[in-house]
C-alpha positions as CSV (number, residue, x, y, z in Angstrom):
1,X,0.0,0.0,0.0
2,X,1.2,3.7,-0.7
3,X,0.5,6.3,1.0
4,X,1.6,9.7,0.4
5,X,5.1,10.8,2.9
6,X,4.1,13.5,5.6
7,X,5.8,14.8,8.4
8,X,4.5,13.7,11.7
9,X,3.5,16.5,14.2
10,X,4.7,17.0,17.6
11,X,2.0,16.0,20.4
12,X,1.5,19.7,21.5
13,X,1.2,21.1,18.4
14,X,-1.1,18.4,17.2
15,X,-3.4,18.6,20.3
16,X,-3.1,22.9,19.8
17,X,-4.7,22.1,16.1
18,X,-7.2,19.7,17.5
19,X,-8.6,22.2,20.0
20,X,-8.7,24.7,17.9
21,X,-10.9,22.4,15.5
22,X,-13.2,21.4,17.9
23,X,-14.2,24.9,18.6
24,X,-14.3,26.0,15.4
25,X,-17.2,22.5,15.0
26,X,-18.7,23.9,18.0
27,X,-19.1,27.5,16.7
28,X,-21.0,26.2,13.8
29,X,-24.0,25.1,16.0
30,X,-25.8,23.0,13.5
31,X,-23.4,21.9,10.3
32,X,-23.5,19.7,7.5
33,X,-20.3,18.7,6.3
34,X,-19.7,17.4,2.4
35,X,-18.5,14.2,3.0
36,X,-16.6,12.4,-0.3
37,X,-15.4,8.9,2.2
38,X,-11.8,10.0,2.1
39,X,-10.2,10.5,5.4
40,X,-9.8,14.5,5.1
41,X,-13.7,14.9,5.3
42,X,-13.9,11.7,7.4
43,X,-12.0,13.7,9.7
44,X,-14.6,16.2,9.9
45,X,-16.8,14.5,10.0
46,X,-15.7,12.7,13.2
47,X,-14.7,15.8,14.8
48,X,-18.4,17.1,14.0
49,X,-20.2,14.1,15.5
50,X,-18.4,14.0,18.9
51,X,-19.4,17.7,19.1
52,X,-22.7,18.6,17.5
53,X,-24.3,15.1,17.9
54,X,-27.5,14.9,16.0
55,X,-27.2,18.6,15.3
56,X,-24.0,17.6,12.6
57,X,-25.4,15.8,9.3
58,X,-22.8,14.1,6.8
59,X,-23.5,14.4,3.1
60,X,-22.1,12.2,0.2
61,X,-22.8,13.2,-3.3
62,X,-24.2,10.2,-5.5
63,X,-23.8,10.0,-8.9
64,X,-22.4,7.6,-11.7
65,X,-18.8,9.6,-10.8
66,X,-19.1,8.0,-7.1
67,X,-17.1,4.3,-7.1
68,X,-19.8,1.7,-5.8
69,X,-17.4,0.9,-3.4
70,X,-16.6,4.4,-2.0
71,X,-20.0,4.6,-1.6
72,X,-20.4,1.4,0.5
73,X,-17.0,2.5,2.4
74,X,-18.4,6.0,3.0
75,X,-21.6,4.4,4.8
76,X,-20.0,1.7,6.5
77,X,-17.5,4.4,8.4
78,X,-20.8,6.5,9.1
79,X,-22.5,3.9,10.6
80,X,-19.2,2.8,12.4
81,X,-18.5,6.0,14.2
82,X,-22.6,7.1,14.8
83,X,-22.9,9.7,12.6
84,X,-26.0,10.6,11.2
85,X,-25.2,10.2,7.1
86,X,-27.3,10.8,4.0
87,X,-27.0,10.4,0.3
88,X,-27.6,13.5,-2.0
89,X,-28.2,12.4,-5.8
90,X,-26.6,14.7,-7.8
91,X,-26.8,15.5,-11.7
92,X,-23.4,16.7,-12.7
93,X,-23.6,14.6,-16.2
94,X,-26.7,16.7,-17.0
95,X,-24.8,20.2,-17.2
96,X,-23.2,19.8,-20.5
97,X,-19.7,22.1,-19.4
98,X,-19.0,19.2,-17.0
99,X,-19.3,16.4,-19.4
100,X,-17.1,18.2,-21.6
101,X,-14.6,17.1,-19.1
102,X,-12.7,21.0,-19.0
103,X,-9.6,21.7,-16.8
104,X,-12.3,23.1,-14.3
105,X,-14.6,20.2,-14.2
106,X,-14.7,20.5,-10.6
107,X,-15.8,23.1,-10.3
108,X,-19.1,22.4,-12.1
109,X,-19.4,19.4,-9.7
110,X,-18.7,21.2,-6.8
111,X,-20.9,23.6,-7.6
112,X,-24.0,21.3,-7.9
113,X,-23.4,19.3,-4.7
114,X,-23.4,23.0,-3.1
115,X,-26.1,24.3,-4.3
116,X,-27.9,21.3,-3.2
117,X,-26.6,21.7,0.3
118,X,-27.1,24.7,0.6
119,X,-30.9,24.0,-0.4
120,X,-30.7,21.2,2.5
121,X,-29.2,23.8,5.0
122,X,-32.0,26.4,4.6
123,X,-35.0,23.8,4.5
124,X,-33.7,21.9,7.8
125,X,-32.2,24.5,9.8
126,X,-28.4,24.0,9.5
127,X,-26.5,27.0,9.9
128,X,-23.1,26.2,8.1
129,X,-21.7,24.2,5.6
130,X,-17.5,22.4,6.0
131,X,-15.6,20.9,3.8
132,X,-12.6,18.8,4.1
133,X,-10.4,20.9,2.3
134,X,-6.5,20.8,4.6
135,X,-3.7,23.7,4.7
136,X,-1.5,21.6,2.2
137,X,-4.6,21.8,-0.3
138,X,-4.1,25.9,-0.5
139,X,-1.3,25.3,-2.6
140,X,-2.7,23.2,-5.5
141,X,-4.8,24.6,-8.2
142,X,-8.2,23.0,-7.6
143,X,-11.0,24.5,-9.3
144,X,-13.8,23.1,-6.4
145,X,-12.4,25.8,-4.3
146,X,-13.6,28.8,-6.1
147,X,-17.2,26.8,-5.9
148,X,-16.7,26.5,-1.9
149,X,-15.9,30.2,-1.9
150,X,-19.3,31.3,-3.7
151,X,-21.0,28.9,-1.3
152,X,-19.7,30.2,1.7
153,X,-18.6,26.5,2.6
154,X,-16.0,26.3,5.5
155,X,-13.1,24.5,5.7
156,X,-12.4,23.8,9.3
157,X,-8.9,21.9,8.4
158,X,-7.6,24.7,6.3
159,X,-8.5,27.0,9.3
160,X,-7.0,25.6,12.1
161,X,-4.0,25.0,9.7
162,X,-4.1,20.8,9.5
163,X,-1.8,19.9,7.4
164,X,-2.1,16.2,5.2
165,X,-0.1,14.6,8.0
166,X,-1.8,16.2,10.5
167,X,-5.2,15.2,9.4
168,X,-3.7,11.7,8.8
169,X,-1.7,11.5,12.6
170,X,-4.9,12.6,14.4
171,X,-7.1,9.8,12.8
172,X,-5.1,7.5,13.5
173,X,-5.1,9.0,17.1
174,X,-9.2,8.8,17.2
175,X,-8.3,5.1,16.1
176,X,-10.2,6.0,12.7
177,X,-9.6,3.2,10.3
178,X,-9.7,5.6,7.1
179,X,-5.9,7.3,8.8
180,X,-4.2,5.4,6.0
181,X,-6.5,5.6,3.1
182,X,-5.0,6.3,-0.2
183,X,-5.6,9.3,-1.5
184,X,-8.9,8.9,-4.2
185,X,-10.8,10.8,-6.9
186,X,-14.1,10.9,-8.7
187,X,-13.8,8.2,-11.4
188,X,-14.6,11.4,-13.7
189,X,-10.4,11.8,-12.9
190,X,-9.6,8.8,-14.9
191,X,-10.3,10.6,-18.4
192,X,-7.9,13.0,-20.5
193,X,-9.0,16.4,-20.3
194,X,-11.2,17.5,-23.2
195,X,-12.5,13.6,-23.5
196,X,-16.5,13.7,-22.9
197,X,-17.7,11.9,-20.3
198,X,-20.7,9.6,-20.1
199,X,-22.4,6.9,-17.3
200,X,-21.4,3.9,-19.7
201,X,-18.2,5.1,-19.5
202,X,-17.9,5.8,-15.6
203,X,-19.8,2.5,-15.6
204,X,-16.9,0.7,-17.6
205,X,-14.0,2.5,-15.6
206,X,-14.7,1.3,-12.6
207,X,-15.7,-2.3,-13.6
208,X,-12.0,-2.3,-15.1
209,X,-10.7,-0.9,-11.9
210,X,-12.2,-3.1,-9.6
211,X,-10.4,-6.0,-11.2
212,X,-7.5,-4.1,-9.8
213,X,-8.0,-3.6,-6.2
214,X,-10.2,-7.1,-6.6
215,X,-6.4,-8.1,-7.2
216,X,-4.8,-7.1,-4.4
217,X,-3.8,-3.3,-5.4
218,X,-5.6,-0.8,-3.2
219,X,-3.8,2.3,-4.7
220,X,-4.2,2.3,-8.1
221,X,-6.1,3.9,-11.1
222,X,-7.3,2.4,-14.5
223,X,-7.0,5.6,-16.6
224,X,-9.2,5.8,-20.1
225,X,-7.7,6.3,-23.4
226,X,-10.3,5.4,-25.7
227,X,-10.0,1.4,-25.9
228,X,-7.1,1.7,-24.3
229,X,-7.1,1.0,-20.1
230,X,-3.6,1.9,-18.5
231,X,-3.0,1.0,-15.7
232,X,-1.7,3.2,-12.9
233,X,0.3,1.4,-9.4
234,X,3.1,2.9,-7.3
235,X,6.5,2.2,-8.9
236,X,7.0,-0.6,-6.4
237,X,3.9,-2.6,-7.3
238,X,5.0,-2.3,-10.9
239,X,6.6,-6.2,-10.7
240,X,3.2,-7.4,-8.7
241,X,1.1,-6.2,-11.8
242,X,3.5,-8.1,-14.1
243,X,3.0,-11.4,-12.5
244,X,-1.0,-11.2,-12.2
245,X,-1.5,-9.8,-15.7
246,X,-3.1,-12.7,-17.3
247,X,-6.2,-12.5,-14.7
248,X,-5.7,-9.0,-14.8
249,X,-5.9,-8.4,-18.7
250,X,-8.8,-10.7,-18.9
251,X,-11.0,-8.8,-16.4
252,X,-10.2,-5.4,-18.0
253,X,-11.3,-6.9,-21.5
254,X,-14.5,-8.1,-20.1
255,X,-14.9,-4.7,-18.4
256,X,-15.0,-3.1,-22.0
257,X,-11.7,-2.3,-23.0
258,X,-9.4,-4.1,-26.2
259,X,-6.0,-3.3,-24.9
260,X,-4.4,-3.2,-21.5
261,X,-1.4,-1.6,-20.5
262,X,0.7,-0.5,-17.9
263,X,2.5,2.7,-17.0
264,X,6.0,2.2,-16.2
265,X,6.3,5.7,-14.5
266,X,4.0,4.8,-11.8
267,X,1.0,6.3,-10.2
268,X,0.9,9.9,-10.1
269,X,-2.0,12.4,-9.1
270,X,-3.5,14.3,-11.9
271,X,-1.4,11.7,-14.3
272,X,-4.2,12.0,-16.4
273,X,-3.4,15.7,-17.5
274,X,-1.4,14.5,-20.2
275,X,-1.5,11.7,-22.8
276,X,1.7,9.1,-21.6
277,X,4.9,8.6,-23.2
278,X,5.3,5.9,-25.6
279,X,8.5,4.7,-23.6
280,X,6.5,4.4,-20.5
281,X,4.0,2.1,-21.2
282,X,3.7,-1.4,-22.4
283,X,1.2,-3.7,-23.5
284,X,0.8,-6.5,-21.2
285,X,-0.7,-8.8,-23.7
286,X,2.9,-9.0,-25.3
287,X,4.5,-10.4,-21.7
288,X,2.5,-13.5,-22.3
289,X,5.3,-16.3,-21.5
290,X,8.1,-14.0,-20.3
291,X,9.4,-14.0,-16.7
292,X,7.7,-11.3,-15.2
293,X,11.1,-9.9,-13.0
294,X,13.3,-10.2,-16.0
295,X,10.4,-9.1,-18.4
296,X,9.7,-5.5,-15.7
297,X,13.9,-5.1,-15.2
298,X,14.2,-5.2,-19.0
299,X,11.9,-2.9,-19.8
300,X,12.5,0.0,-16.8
301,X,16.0,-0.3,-18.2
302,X,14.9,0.6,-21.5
303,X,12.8,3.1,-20.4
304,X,15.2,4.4,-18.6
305,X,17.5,4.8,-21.5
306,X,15.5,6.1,-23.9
């Protein structure tokens, strides 16, 4: 498993963020927090339960873009910790800027899961809206936040300065089993800017990349490339993906896709941005009856000296 490396907090400053996030919660009186199942928001969420009781209410957008499983998982930790947890149905795929797929398609889905909080908020009395948005967050370009902003959403993490590691150390602390959850995305993340995106092809996305983490890998992404699927692990599961590729292949090709192959330079976030070098992906139909080690040292070699 691979998470991403943080810097672990001292004690006292941890418990000096932790107080200082509980009474931001507490201000809010009666909140409902935008809960996506990662362990940012599940954070939040926690941290509104313990102190707002009945008066907090988690929210999980649900649409095609939402992994079945992320679904299950976002309930299941709900349910777990006794938070009171909903599902909103949301329509992103109907606004046609969003399933144009645009460098700010975030923001359109942002937008629409706000909107219907905010509709939520006024019609059952809750005063405030959070996020799960952390310090180290501020620094990335992310289109959702300008949708947050017009919403007037809060982002408790960001205010009482959590950083990833912070959010991460103090779940583990609240024995929250989400501390070491990889990071994850809408499956709308999987597809080259500019490609459209439909349900059937959300719906064939995540088929494919169940195969994966039905496999054993639990960070991963199955990225879209017309009838293409590649394949996304961290660089040290590279050799695992080798070995299993026949089962692998075979569930992929069954999910929808003709060809399979596998990104030599690893998982990165927002890999999908741009279209991958020819040097860094193979097919793994053409392993068929090499030795996986000598076949994945062969080829990171060649990669490497192209």
């Amino acid at each position: 498993m691979h998470v991403e490396p943080f810097v672990l907090p001292s004690y006292d400053e941890l418990a000096l963020k932790e107080q200082r996030l509980r009474a931001l919660v507490r201000g809010y009186g009666r909140c409902i927090v935008a809960f996506s199942g990662g362990v940012d928001s599940a954070l939040v969420v926690a941290v509104a339960a313990a102190e707002l009781g009945h008066r907090a209410l988690a929210v999980t957008g649900d649409s095609p873009s939402l992994p079945r499983r992320e679904r299950d998982a976002a309930r299941e930790f709900a349910r777990g910790i006794g938070a009171r947890h909903e599902f909103f149905g949301t329509h992103e795929l109907d606004d046609e800027r969003y399933a144009a797929n645009p460098a700010d398609r975030c923001y359109f889905c942002k937008s629409e899961l706000y909107g219907r909080l905010i509709e939520a908020a006024h019609e059952r009395g809750f005063a405030t809206i959070a996020d799960g948005l952390n310090a180290d967050d501020l620094a990335e370009i992310r289109p959702g936040r300008r949708a947050a902003a017009e919403n007037g959403v809060r982002s408790p993490l960001a205010e009482a300065h959590f950083s990833k590691g912070d959010v991460r150390e103090l779940a583990r602390c609240l024995s929250l089993d989400v501390w070491d959850k990889p990071a994850a995305a809408c499956l709308s993340s999987r597809f080259p800017t500019g490609t459209a995106i439909t349900a059937e092809l959300l719906e064939r996305v995540e088929r494919a990349e169940d195969v994966l983490i039905a496999a054993g890998f639990r960070d991963c992404r199955l990225r879209h490339h017309g009838d293409v699927a590649r394949i996304e692990v961290p660089s040290d599961r590279l050799e695992a993906v080798v070995a299993m590729r026949e089962p692998i292949v075979a569930g992929i090709r069954v999910a929808g896709y003709r060809h399979v192959s596998l990104d030599l330079a690893g998982y990165e976030r927002g890999g999908v941005a741009a279209p991958p070098s020819a040097s860094n992906v193979i097919d793994l139909v053409s392993l068929r009856g090499s030795s996986s080690q000598d076949g994945i040292s062969m080829m990171v070699k060649d990669e490497t000296n192209a």
